[in-house]
C-alpha positions as protocol buffer text, in pm:
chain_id: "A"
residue {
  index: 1
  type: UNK
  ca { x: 10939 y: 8853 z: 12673 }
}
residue {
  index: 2
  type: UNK
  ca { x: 11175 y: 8649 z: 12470 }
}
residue {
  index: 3
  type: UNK
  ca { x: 10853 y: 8465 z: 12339 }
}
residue {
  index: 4
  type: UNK
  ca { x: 10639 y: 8746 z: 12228 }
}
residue {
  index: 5
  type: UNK
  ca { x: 10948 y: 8853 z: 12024 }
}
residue {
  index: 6
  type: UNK
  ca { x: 11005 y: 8549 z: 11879 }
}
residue {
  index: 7
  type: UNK
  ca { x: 10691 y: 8479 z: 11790 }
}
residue {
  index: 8
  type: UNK
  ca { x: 10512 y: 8792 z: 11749 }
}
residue {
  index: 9
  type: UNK
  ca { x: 10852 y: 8861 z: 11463 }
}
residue {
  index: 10
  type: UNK
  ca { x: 10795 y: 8538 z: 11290 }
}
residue {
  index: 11
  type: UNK
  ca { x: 10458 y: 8660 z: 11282 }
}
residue {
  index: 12
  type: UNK
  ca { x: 10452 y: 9000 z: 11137 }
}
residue {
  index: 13
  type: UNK
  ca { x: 10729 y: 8930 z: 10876 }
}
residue {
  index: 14
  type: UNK
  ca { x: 10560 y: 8623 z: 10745 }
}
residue {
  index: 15
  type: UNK
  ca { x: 10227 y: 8838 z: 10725 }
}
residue {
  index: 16
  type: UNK
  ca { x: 10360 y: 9157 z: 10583 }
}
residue {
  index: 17
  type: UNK
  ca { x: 10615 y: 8982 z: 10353 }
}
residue {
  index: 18
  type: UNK
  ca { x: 10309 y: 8774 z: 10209 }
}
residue {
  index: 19
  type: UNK
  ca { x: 10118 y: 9083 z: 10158 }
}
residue {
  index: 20
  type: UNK
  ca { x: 10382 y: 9297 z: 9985 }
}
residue {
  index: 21
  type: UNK
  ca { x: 10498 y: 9016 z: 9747 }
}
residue {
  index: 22
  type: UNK
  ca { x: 10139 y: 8982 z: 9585 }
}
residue {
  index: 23
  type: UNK
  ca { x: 10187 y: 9377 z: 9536 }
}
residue {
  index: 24
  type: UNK
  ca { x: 10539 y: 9357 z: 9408 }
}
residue {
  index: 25
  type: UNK
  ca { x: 10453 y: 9063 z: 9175 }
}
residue {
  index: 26
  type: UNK
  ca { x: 10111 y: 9238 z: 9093 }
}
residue {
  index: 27
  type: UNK
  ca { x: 9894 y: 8921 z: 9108 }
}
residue {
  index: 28
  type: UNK
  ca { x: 9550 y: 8870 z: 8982 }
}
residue {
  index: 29
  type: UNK
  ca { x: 9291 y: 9091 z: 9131 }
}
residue {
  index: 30
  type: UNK
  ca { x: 9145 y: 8825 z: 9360 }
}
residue {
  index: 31
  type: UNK
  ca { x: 9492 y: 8797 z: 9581 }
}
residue {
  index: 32
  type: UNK
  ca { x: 9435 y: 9155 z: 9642 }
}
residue {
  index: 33
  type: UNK
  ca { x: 9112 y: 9129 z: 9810 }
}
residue {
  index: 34
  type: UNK
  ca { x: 9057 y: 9172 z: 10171 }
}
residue {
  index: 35
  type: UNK
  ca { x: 9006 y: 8771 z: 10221 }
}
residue {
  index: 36
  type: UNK
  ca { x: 9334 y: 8701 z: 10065 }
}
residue {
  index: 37
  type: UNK
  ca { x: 9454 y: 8942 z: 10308 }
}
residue {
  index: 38
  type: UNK
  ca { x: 9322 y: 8792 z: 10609 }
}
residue {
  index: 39
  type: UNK
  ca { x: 9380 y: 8422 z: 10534 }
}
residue {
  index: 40
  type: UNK
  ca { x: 9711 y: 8541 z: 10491 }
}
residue {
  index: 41
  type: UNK
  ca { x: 9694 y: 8739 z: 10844 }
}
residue {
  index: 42
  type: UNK
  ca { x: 9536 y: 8388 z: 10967 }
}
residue {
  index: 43
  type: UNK
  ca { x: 9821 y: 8180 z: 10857 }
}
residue {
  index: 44
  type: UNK
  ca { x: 10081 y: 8382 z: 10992 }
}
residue {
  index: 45
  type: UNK
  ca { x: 9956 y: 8396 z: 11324 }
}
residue {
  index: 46
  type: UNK
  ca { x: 9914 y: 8075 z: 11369 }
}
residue {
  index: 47
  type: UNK
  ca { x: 10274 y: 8168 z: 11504 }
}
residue {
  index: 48
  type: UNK
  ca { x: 10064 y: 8281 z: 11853 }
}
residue {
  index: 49
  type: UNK
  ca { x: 9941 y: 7873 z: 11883 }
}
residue {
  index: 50
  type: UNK
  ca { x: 10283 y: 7820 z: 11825 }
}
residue {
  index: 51
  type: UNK
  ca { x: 10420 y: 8013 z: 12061 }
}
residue {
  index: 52
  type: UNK
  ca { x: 10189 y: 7946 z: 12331 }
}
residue {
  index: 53
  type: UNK
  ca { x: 10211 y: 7558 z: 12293 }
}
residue {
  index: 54
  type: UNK
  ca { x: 10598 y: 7592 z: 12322 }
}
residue {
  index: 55
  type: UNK
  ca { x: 10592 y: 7841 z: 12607 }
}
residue {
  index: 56
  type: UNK
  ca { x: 10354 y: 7561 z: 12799 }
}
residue {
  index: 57
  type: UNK
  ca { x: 10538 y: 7259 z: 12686 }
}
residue {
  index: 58
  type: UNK
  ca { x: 10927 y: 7421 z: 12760 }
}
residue {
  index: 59
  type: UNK
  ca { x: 10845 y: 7662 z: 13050 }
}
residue {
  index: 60
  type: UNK
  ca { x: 10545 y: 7536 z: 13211 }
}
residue {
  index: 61
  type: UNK
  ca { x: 10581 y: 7190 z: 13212 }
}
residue {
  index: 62
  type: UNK
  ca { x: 10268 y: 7120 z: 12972 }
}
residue {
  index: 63
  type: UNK
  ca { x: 10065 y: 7265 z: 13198 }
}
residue {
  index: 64
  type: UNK
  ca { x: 9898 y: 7661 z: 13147 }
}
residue {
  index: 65
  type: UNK
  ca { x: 9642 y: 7876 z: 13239 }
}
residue {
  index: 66
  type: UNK
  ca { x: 9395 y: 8065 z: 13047 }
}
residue {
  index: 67
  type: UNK
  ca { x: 9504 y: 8395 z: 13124 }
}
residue {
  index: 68
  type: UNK
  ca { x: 9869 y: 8302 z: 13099 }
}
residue {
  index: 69
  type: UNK
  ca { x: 9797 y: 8170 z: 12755 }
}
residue {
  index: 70
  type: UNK
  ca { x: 9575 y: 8471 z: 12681 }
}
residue {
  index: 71
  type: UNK
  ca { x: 9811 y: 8734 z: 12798 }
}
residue {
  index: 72
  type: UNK
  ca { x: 10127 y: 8563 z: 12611 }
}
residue {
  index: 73
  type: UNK
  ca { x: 9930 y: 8533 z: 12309 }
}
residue {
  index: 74
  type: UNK
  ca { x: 9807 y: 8896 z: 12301 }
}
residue {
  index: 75
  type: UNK
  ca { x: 10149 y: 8939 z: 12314 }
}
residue {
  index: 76
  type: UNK
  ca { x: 10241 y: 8793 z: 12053 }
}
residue {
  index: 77
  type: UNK
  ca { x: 9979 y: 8957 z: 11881 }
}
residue {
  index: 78
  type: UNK
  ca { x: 10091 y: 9297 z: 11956 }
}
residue {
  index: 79
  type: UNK
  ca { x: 10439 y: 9219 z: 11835 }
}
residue {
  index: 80
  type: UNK
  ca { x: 10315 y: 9065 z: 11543 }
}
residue {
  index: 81
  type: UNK
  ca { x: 10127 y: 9402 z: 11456 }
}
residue {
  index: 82
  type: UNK
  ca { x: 10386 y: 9657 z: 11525 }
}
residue {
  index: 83
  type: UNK
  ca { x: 10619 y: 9454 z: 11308 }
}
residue {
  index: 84
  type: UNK
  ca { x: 10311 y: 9437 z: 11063 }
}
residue {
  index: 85
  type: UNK
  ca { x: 10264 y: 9801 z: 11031 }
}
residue {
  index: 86
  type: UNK
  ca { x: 10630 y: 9874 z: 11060 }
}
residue {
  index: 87
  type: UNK
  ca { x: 10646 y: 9660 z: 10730 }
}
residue {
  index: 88
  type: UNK
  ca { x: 10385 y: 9876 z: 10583 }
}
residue {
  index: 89
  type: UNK
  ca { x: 10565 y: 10184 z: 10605 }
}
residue {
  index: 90
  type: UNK
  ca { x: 10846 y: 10076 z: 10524 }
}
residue {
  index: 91
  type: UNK
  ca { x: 10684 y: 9906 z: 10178 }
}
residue {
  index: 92
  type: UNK
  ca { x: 10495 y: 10280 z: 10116 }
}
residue {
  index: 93
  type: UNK
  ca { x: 10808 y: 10484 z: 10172 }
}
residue {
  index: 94
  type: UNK
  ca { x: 11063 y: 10261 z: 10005 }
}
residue {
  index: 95
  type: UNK
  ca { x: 10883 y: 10137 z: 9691 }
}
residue {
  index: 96
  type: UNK
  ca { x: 10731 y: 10528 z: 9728 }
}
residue {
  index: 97
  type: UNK
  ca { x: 10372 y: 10400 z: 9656 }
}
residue {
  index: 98
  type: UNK
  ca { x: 10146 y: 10618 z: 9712 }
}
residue {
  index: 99
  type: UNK
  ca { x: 9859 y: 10346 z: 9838 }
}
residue {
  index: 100
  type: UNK
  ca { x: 9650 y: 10639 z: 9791 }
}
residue {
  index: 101
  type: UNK
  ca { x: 9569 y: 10662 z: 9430 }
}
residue {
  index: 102
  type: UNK
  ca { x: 9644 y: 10288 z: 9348 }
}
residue {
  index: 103
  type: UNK
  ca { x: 9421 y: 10124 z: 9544 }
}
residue {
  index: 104
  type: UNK
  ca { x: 9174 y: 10364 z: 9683 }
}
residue {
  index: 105
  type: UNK
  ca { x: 9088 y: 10506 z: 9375 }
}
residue {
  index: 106
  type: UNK
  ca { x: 9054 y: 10158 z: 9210 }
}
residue {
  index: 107
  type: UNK
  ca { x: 8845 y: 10064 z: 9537 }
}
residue {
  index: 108
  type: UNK
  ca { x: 8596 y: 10385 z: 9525 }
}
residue {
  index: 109
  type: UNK
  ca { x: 8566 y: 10279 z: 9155 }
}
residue {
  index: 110
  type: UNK
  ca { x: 8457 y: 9951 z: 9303 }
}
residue {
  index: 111
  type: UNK
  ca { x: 8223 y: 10147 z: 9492 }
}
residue {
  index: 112
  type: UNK
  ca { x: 8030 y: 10349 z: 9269 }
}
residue {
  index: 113
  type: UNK
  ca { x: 7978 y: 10099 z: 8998 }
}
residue {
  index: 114
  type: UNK
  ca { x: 7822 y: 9897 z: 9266 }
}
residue {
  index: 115
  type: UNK
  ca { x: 7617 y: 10173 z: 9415 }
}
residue {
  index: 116
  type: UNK
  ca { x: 7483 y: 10245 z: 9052 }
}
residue {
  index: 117
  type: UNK
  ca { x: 7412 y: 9882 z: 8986 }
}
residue {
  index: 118
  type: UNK
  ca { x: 7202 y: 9859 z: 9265 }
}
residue {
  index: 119
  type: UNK
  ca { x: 7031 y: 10190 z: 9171 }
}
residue {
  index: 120
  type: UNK
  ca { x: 7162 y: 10480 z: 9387 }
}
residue {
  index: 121
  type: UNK
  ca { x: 7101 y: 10836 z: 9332 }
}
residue {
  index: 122
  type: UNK
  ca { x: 7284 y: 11065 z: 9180 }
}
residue {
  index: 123
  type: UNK
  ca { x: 7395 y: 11239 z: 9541 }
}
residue {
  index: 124
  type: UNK
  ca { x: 7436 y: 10933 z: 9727 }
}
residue {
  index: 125
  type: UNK
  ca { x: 7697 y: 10847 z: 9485 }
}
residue {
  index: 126
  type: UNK
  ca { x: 7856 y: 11203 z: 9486 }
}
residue {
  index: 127
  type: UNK
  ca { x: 7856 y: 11191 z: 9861 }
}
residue {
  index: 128
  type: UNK
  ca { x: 8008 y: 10856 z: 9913 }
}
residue {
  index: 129
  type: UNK
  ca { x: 8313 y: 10989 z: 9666 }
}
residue {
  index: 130
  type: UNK
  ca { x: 8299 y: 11278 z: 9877 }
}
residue {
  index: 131
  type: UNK
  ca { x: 8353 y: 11066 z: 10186 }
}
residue {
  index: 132
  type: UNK
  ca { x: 8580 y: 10855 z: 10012 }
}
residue {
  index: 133
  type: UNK
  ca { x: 8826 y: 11150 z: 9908 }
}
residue {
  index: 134
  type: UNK
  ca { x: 8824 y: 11246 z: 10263 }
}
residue {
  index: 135
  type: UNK
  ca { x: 8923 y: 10934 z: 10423 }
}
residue {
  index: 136
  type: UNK
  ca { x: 9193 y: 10917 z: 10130 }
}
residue {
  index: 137
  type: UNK
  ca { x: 9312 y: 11237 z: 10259 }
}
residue {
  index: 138
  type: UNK
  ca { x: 9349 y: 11135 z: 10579 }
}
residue {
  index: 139
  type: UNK
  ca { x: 9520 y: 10812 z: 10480 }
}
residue {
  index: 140
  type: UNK
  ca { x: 9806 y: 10993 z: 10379 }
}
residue {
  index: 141
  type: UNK
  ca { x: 9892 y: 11063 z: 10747 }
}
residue {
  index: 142
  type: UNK
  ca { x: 10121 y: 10832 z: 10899 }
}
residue {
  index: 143
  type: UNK
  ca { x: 9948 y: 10896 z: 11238 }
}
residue {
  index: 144
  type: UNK
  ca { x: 9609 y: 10813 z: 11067 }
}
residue {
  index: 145
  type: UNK
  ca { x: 9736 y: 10555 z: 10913 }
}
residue {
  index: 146
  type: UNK
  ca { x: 9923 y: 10361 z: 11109 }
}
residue {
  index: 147
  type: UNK
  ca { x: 9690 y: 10275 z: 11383 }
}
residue {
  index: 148
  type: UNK
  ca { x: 9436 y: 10173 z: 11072 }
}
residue {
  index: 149
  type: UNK
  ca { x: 9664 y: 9930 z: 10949 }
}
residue {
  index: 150
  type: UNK
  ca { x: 9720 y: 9778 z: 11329 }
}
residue {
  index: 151
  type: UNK
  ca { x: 9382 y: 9762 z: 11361 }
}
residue {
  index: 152
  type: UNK
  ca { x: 9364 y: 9518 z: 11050 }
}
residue {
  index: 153
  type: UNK
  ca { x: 9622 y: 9248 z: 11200 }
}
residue {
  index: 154
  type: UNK
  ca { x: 9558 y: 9289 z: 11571 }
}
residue {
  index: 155
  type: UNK
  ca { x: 9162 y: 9170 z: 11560 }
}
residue {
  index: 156
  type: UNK
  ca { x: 9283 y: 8852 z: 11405 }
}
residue {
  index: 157
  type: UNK
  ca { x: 9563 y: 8798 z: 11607 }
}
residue {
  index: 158
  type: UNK
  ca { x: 9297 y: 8842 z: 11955 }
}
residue {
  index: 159
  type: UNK
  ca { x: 9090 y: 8607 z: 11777 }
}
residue {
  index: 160
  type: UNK
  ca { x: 9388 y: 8318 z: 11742 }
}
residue {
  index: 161
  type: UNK
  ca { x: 9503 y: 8422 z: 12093 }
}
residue {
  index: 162
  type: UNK
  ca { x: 9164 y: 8350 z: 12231 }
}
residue {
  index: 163
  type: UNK
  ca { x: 9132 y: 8028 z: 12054 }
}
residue {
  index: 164
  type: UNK
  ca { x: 9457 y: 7914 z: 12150 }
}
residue {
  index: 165
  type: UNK
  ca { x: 9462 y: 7994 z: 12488 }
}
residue {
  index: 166
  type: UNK
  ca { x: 9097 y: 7769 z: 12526 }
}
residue {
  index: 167
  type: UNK
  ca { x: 9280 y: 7493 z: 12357 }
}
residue {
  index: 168
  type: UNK
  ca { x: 9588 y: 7496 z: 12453 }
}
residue {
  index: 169
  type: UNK
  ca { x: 9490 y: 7507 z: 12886 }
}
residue {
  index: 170
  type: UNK
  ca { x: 9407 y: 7170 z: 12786 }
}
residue {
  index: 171
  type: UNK
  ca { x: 9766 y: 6963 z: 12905 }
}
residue {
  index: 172
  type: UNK
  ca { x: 9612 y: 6668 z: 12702 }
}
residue {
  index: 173
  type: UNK
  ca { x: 9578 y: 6893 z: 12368 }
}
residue {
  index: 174
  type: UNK
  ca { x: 9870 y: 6822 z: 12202 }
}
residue {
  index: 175
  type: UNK
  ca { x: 10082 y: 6665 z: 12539 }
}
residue {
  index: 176
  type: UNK
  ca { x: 10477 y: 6794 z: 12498 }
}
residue {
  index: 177
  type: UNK
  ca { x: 10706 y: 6480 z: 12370 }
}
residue {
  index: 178
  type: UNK
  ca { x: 10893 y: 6346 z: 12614 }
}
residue {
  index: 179
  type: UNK
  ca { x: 11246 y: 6290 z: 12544 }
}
């Protein structure tokens, strides 16, 4: 457990303290896009490969399994999003942000000058603000929201845990340093 921890800590911080700094320094637009976001995500959990290589090299002897790998990593992973989203909260409720009419309403703007650029009607536009008011609404719930925003980090950090856990049941793949 003590890796998952470790890791999944390192993980989360370094993910959700990247995140909130380009909000508290109020970069150009571009950082704030979702691919910022998950190249940041990717980076920080790059932690799991970490993890899992040091786990096999310390504990296992260089040697591990798939599933071991794959298990530990989703670990990781899991810890890595609870610390994520416990970040997030804390960011909303301490800087008292409301995430709401920041960035959703600048990101239904987005929307709709898109959708009339390309030509929509009238009350395709009204509905998707429609839509977009409602899942604002439901945003504001911590027990909406919460879940949302560990569904961001945890997809990515499956992905690395998958990914690492192929490479790393390879003893050969980066062979532990022998003292």
């Amino acid at each position: 457990m003590r890796y998952p921890l470790v890791y999944g800590g390192l993980a989360g911080v370094i993910a959700i303290a990247a995140i909130v700094a380009t909000l508290l320094l109020d970069l150009p637009d571009h950082l704030h896009s979702e691919w910022f976001g998950y190249l940041v995500m990717l980076v920080a959990l790059s932690m799991i490969f970490v993890g899992v290589k040091r786990y096999r090299d310390v504990e296992c002897g260089g040697v591990i399994r798939f599933g071991r790998a794959l298990a530990l990593g989703l670990g990781i992973a899991v810890v890595a999003g609870l610390i994520y989203v416990a970040g997030w909260e804390l960011y909303i409720g301490f800087a008292g942000w409301d995430f709401v009419a920041n960035y959703l309403a600048d990101y239904t703007a987005g929307i709709v000058e898109t959708m009339r650029a390309e030509g929509a009607t009238a009350t395709a536009i009204q509905a998707k603000q429609a839509e977009m008011r409602e899942l604002a609404e439901l945003y504001r719930n911590p027990l909406y929201r919460m879940p949302i925003t560990f569904a961001e980090i945890f997809p990515v950090g499956l992905l690395v845990a998958l990914v690492s856990a192929a490479l790393l049941r390879n003893p050969r793949l980066l062979p532990a340093r022998r003292a």
